[in-house]
C-alpha positions in Angstrom: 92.5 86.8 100.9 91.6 86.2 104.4 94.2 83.3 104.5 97.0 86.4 103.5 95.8 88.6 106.4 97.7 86.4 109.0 100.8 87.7 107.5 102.4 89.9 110.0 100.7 93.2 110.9 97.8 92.5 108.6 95.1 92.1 111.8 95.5 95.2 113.2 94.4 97.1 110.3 90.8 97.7 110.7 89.6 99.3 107.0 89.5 96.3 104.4 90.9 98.5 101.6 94.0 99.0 103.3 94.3 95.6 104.4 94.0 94.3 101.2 96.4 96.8 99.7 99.1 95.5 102.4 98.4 92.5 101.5 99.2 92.6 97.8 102.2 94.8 99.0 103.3 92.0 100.7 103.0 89.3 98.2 106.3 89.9 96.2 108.2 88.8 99.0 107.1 85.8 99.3 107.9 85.4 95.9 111.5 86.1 96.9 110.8 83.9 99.9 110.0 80.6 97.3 113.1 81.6 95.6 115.7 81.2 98.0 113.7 78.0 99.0 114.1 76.6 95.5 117.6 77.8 95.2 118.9 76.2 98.4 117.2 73.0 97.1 118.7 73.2 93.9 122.0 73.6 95.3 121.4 70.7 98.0 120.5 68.3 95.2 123.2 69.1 92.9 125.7 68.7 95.7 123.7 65.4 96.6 124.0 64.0 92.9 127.0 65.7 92.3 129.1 65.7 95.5 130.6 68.4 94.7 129.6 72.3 95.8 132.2 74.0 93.2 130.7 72.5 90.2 126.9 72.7 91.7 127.8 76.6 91.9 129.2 76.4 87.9 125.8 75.3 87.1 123.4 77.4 89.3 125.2 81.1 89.2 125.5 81.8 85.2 121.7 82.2 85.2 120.8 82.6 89.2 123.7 86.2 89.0 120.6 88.0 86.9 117.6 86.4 88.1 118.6 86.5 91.6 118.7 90.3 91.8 116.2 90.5 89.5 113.5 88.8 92.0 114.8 91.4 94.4 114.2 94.5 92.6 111.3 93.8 91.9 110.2 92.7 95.7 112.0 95.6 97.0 110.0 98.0 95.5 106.6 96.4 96.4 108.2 95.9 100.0 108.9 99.6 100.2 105.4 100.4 99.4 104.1 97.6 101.7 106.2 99.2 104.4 104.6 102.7 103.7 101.4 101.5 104.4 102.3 100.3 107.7 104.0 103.5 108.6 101.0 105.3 107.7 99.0 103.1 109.5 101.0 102.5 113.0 101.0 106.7 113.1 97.3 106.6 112.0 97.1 108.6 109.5 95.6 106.5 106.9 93.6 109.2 105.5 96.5 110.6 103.2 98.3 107.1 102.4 96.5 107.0 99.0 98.2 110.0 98.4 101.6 109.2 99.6 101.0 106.3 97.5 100.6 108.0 94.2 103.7 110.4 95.2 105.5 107.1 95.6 104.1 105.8 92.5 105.3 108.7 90.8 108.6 108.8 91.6 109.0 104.3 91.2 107.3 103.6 87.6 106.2 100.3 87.5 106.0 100.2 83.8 109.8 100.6 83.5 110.3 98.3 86.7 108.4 95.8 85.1 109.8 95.7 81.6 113.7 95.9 83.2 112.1 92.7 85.7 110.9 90.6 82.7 113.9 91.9 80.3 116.2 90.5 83.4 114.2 87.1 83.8 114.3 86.4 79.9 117.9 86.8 79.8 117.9 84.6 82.7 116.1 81.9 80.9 118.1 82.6 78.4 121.2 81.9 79.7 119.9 78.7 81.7 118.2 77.2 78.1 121.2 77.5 76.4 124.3 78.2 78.4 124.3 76.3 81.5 122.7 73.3 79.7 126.0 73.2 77.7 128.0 74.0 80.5 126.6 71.2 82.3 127.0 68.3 79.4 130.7 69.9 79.6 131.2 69.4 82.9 129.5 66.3 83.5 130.4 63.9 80.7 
């Protein structure tokens, strides 16, 4: 934890449970950060191997058109709270943020955000099990 608290703005929060609730905010976008890594280096090895962007792209966007905007629902949302925190906290008025939180909590339910996240990622896998894997013997033999 105290290893996440050099993530930008984390330091000058002074009360722990707000830092640590900025924290976890924060944590979904670097998931979303490690995807676009892995993406770019899927797509620099398949044009590596492959020579050849059009049919790197074929292979990479059947599966990467859901779980791509998938990954960024989901980190959007936690981002938005993240970034209510640190509103509340740069105005200093930290004592109702809990309760802003649960308003925002309210209105965003995470039960239905995550069933539509994993419902999106299965049909991602899905798609990248079966379809692209066909797809590619097609395309590449």
């Amino acid at each position: 934890m105290k290893l996440l608290c050099y993530l930008p703005g984390c330091r000058a929060i002074e009360k722990e449970n707000i830092r640590r609730l900025y924290v976890w905010l924060m944590i979904p976008l670097l998931g979303i950060v490690l995807l676009g890594l892995e993406s770019g280096l899927m797509m620099t090895v398949g044009i590596n191997s492959v020579t050849d962007l059009f049919l790197s792209l074929l292979t990479f966007l059947p599966h990467g058109i859901i779980e791509i905007p998938a990954f960024t629902l989901a980190g959007a949302v936690t981002y938005s709270g993240h970034l209510l925190v640190k509103r509340e906290v740069v105005q200093g008025d930290d004592g109702e943020l809990f309760s802003h939180l649960r308003v925002y909590r309210q209105n965003v339910n995470p039960a239905v955000l995550a069933a539509v996240v994993a419902a999106a990622l299965f049909l991602a896998a899905m798609i990248e099990a079966h379809f692209t894997t066909r797809l590619a013997q097609y395309l590449f033999h």
